[in-house]
C-alpha positions as CSV (number, residue, x, y, z in Angstrom):
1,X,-35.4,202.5,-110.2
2,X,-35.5,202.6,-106.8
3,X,-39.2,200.8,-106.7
4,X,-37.8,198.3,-109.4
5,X,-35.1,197.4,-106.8
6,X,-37.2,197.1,-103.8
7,X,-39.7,194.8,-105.7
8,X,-36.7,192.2,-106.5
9,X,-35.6,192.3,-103.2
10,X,-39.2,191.4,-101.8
11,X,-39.3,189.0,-104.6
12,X,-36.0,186.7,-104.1
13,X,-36.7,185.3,-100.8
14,X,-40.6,184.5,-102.1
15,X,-38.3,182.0,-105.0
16,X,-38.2,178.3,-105.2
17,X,-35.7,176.5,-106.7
18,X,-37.2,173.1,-108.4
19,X,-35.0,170.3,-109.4
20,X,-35.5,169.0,-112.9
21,X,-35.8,165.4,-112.7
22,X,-37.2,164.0,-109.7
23,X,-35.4,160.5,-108.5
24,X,-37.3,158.1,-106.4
25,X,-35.2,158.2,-103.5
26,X,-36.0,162.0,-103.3
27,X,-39.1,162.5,-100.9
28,X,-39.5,166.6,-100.8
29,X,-42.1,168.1,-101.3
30,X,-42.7,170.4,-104.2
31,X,-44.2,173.6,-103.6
32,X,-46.8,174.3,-105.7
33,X,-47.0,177.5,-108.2
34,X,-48.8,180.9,-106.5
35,X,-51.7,181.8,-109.3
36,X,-52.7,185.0,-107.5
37,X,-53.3,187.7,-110.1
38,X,-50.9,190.0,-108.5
39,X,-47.9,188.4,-106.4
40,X,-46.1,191.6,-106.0
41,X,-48.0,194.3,-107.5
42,X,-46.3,197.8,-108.6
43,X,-47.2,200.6,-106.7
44,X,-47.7,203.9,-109.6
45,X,-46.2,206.6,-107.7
46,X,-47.5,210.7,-108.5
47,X,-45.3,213.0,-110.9
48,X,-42.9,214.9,-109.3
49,X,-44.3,218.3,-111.2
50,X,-47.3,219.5,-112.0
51,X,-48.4,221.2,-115.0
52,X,-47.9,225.2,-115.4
53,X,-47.7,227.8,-117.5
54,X,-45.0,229.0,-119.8
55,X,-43.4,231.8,-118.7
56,X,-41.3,234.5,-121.0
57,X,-38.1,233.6,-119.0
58,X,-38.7,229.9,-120.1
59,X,-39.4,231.0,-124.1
60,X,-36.1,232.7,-123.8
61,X,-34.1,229.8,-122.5
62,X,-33.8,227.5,-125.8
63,X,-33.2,224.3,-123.8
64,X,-31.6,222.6,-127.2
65,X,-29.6,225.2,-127.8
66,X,-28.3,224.9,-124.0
67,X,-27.6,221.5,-124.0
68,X,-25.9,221.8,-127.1
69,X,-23.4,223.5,-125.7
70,X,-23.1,222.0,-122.6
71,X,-22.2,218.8,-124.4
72,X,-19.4,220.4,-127.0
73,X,-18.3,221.8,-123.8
74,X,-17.7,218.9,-122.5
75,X,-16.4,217.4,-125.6
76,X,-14.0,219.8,-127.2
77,X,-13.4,221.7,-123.3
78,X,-10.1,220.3,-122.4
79,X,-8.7,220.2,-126.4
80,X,-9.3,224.0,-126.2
81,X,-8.0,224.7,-123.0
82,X,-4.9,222.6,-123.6
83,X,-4.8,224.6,-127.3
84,X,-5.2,227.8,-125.5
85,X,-2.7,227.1,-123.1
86,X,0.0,226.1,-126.0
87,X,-1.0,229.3,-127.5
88,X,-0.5,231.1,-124.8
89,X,2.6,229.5,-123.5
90,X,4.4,229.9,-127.5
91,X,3.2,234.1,-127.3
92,X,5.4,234.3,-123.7
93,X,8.3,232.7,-124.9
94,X,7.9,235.1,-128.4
95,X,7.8,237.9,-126.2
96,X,10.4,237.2,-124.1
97,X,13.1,237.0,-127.2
């Protein structure tokens, strides 16, 4: 993303606006169009990790699983805290009668 953005910047002030129709009175100049194969070419960075072995500990993690849960966390997390809390709040005032 970061490269992406850095490219467009380099790229805008390289930009020429061209009118569409030219009137005779007008006498600038237009630039002509850059045909070099690469104008602003796009640099391929290295991967952040390299390859490795599976371990045990990472056989026993079950990423779906984990992220499965993380996201009905997320999603049901405040309807069952506010439910527990209704529970909860409904058994103190049945204990206190």
């Amino acid at each position: 993303m970061r490269a992406n953005v850095a490219r467009l910047k380099a790229y805008k002030p390289r930009v020429v606006v061209v009118k569409g129709k030219k009137s005779k009175k007008d006498t600038t100049v237009i630039p002509s169009q850059l045909k070099a194969k690469h104008i602003l070419p796009i640099k391929k960075t290295k991967p952040r990790s390299s390859s490795r072995l599976i371990t045990e500990d990472d056989k026993k993690k079950h990423a779906f699983l984990t992220l499965r849960h993380k996201r009905a966390q997320l999603k049901y997390g405040p309807k069952r805290a506010k439910k527990a809390a209704e529970k909860a709040a409904s058994e103190s005032l049945t204990k206190k009668e």
